[in-house]
N, C-alpha and C positions, 0 to 999 in steps of 0.2 A: 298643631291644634289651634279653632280659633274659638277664645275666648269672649263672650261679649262681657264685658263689665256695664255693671249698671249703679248711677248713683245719680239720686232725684235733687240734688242742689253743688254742686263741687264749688259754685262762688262764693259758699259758706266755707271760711276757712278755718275748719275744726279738724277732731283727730279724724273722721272717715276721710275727708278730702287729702289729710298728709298722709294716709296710709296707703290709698290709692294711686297717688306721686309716687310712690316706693315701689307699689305692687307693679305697675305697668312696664318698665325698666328690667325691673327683676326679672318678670315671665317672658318679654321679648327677650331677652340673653339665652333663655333656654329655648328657644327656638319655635315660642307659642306665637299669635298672630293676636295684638289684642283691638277691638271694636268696643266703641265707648260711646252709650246712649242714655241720656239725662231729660231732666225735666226741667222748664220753665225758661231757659238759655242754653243758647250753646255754646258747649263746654268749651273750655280757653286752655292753654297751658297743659296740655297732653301730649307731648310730642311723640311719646311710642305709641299711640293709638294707630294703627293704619287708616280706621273710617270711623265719624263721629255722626251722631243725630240724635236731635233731639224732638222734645213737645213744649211748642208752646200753646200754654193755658192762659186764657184770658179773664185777668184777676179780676175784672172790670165788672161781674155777675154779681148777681144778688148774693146775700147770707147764705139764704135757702137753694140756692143754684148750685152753689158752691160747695154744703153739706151735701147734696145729691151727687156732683161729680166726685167727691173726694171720697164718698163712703160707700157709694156704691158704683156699680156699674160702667164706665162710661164709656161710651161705643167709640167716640174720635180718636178716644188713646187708644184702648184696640185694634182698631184698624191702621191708624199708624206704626203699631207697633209690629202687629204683623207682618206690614208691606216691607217694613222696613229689616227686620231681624229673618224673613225668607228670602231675600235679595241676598245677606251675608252670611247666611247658615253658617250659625254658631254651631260649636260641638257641646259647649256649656253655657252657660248665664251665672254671670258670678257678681250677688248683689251687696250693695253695700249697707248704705243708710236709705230707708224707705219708709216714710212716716204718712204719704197720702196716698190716696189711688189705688190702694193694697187691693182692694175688691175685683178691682180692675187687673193690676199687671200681674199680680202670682195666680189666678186659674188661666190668663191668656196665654202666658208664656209654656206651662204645664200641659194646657191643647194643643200647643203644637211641637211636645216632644222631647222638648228640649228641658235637660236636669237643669236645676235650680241650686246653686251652692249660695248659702248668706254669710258673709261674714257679719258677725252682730255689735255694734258698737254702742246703745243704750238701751234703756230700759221704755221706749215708747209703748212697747208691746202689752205693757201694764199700764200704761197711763193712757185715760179716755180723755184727756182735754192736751195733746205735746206741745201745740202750740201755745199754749197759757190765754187763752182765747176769755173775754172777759162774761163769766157764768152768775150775772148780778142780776138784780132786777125781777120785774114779774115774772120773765119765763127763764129764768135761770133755772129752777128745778127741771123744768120740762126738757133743757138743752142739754143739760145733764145725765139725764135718763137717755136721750139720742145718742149721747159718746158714748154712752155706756154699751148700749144695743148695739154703735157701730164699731164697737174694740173686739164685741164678741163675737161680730160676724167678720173682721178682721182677722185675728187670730184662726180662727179657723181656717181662714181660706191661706196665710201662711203657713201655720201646719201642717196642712192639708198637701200641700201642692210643692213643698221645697223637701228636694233631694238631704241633703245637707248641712247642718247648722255649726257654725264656727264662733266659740264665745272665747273673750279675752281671759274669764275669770269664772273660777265657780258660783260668785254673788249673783251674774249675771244669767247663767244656766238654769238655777234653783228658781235665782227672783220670777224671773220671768215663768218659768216651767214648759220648759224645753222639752218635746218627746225624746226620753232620754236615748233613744235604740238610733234617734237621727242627728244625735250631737256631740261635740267631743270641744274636748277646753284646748284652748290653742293660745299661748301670751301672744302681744306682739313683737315685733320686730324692734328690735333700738339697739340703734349701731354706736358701739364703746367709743368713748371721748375721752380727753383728758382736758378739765379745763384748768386745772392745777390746784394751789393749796385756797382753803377757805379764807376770807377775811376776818380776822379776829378781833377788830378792836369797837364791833359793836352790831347789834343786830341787824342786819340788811338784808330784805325782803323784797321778795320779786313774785309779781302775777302776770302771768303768760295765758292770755283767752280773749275769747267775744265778751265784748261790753253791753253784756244784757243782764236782766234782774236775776234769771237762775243763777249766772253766776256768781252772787253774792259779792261781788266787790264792794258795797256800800258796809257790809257787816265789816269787810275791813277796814273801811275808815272809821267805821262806828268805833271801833275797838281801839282803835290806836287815837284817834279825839278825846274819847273819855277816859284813858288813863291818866294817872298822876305818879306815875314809878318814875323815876327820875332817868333808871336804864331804857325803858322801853321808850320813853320820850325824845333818845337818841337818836332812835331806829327809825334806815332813813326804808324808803318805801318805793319800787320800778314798777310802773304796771306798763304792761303792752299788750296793745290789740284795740281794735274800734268796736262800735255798738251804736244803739240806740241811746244809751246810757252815758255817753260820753260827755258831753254839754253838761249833766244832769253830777258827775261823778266829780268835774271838775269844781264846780263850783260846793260841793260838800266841803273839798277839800280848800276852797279858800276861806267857805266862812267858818272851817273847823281851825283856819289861821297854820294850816300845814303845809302850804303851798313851799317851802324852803328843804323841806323832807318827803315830801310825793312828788317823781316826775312820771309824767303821761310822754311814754314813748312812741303811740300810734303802733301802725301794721310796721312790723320788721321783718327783717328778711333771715337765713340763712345766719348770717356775719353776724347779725344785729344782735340776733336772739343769743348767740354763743357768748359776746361782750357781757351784755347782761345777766346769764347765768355764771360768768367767772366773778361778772362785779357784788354776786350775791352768797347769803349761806346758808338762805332758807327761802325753800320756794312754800307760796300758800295761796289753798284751792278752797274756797270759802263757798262754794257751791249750795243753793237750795235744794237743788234736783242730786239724786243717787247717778252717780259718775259710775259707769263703767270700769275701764282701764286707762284715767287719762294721761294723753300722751305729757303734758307737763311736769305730773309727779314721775313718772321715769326717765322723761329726758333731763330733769335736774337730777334722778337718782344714781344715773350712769354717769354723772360728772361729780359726786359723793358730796349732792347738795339734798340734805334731807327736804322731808314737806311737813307741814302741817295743816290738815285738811277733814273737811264736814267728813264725820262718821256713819257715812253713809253708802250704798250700793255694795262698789267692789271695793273705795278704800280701805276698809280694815283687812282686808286681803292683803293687799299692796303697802299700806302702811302703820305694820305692826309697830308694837314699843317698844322693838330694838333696832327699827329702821325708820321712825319719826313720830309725829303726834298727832291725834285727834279732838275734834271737840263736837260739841255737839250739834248737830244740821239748826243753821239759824238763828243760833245763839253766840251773840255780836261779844256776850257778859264773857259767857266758858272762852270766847278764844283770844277776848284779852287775858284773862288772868291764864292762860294758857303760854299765850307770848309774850308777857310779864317772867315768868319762871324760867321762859326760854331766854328772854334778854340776863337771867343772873346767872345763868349756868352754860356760857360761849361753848365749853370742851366739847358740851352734850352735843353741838352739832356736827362734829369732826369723829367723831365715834358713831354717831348714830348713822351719818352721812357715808362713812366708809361702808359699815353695814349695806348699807341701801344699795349702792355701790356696786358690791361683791353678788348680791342675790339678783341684783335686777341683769348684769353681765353675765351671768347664769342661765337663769331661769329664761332671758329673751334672747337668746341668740339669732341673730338674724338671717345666718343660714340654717336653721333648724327649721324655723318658721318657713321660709320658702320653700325647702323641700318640703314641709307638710302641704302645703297648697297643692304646690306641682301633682303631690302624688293623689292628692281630693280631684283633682281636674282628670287623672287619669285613669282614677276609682269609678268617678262619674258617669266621662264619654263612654266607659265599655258597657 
């Protein structure tokens, strides 16, 4: 069977792009043919794709150009897409993360036949501004009222035009409001680790993400600056991953005088990331934005390193309080005195961590998860 995978940024290195690493591997073993078509560059780092192609969009347009191609209609991706997905006739289209051009590629690819499976990875589908695009000033209201108009003609033509919908979480199914008769809850995939026993002799915290504002890493320096607990002022602090925010993050942290207890480990690899998750005993996901299923709270939770993270989207699915802690979205105050309580009670995280542990090596099997795909791609094609 050939699959075309579709994902509108993979040089974003978030959870859609490592799932997609995962997925393409997986379905070539079983004997599928995968074709991988993206937007803005072409894609790098897919070795099992047999044919790749892309669009590029020239960001170089007006505001207004821009809002036209992105919300509605736009003939060039159309016609590219066309020439190019009836050249490899796919048997399915299996999309990933698609946040622009909606208007555009789910009724084109539906005209020509071919079933639409999504795998769903956040909550854009609710949100009229994803980009965090800035809605100030005199026509702020009025740009406003456009997101809004173009999420609802969005939605619909998603809806509308996709076969089948695959959510990490039921936060995610509900939040959004998924026709339920076209969706079905699917975890991810996370393959069991051992990174061994936790370190106990003081709180050590690790952030695994893009260094951008949603993600909230500034509320964790907020939180651990403004302390005065004598434990928590222990706790040394990993973050890895780049951003825009990285310039901006470091320098909080030296006039917060913490530079000896925060190191900035940049883009890690494989090896890098595993170090880091054995040299720690609590990961935390300080996020603005409602998280889906993120991959960091389970890849520390299948090595029995609990989280503590914004109560928000899917987390409290994923991180009940006998498998880690919550605080609340934004509030730099709730997740000190949060990891305050946590720096005076070490055991809590060796218990809660094991929990985490047990449910997530469960609940995500990672051959369960593929054979559910396989068998979506074979529900589909017929």
């Amino acid at each position: 069977m050939r699959i075309l995978h579709f994902h509108d940024a993979p040089r974003i290195h978030g959870g859609a792009t490592a799932y997609l690493k995962q997925l393409l591997p997986q379905m070539a073993a079983r004997g599928h043919q995968n074709l991988l078509f993206c937007l803005d560059e072409a894609p790098e780092g897919f070795p099992d794709a047999v044919a790749t192609d892309f669009f590029a969009y020239r960001r170089s347009q007006s505001a207004l150009r821009r809002r036209l191609d992105f919300h509605h209609f736009h003939a060039p991706l159309a016609e590219h897409m066309k020439r190019w997905f009836m050249a490899q006739s796919p048997d399915v289209v299996h999309i990933q993360n698609c946040a622009a051009f909606r208007s555009t590629i789910f009724p084109t690819i539906y005209k020509m036949g071919l079933p639409i499976l999504m795998t769903v990875h956040d909550f854009t589908l609710i949100d009229p501004n994803p980009f965090g695009l800035d809605r100030s000033g005199l026509t702020g209201g009025l740009r406003n009222w456009l997101d809004r108009r173009s999420l609802k003609a969005a939605r619909k033509h998603v809806f509308d035009n996709t076969k089948l919908f695959l959510c990490p979480t039921e936060a995610l199914r509900d939040g959004v409001g998924f026709p339920l008769e076209k969706t079905r809850v699917q975890r991810l995939p996370i393959q069991p680790v051992d990174a061994g026993p936790l370190p106990d002799d003081r709180l050590r915290l690790f952030f695994a993400g893009t260094l951008f504002r949603s993600k909230g890493v500034d509320l964790l320096i907020e939180a651990l600056s403004s302390s005065s607990d004598p434990q928590l002022q222990q706790a040394t602090l990993q973050i890895a991953g780049t951003g825009d925010l990285e310039n901006h993050l470091k320098k909080s942290v030296a006039d917060a005088g913490l530079e000896d207890r925060v190191r900035f480990l940049g883009f890690c690899d494989g090896e890098q990331m595993a170090r880091a998750y054995a040299e720690s005993n609590l990961q935390v996901l300080p996020s603005r934005v409602p998280e889906n299923s993120p991959l960091t709270v389970l890849e520390a939770g299948t090595r029995g390193r609990p989280s503590v993270a914004s109560h928000a989207g899917g987390v409290p699915e994923l991180v009940s309080p006998e498998r880690g802690w919550t605080f609340r979205s934004e509030d730099a105050d709730h997740l000190r005195l949060q990891l305050e309580s946590i720096a005076h009670d070490l055991p809590a995280l060796a218990n809660r961590g094991a929990a985490m542990r047990d449910w997530v090596r469960t609940e995500f099997a990672p051959q369960r998860h593929w054979d559910c795909v396989d068998a979506c791609y074979q529900e589909l094609a017929r």
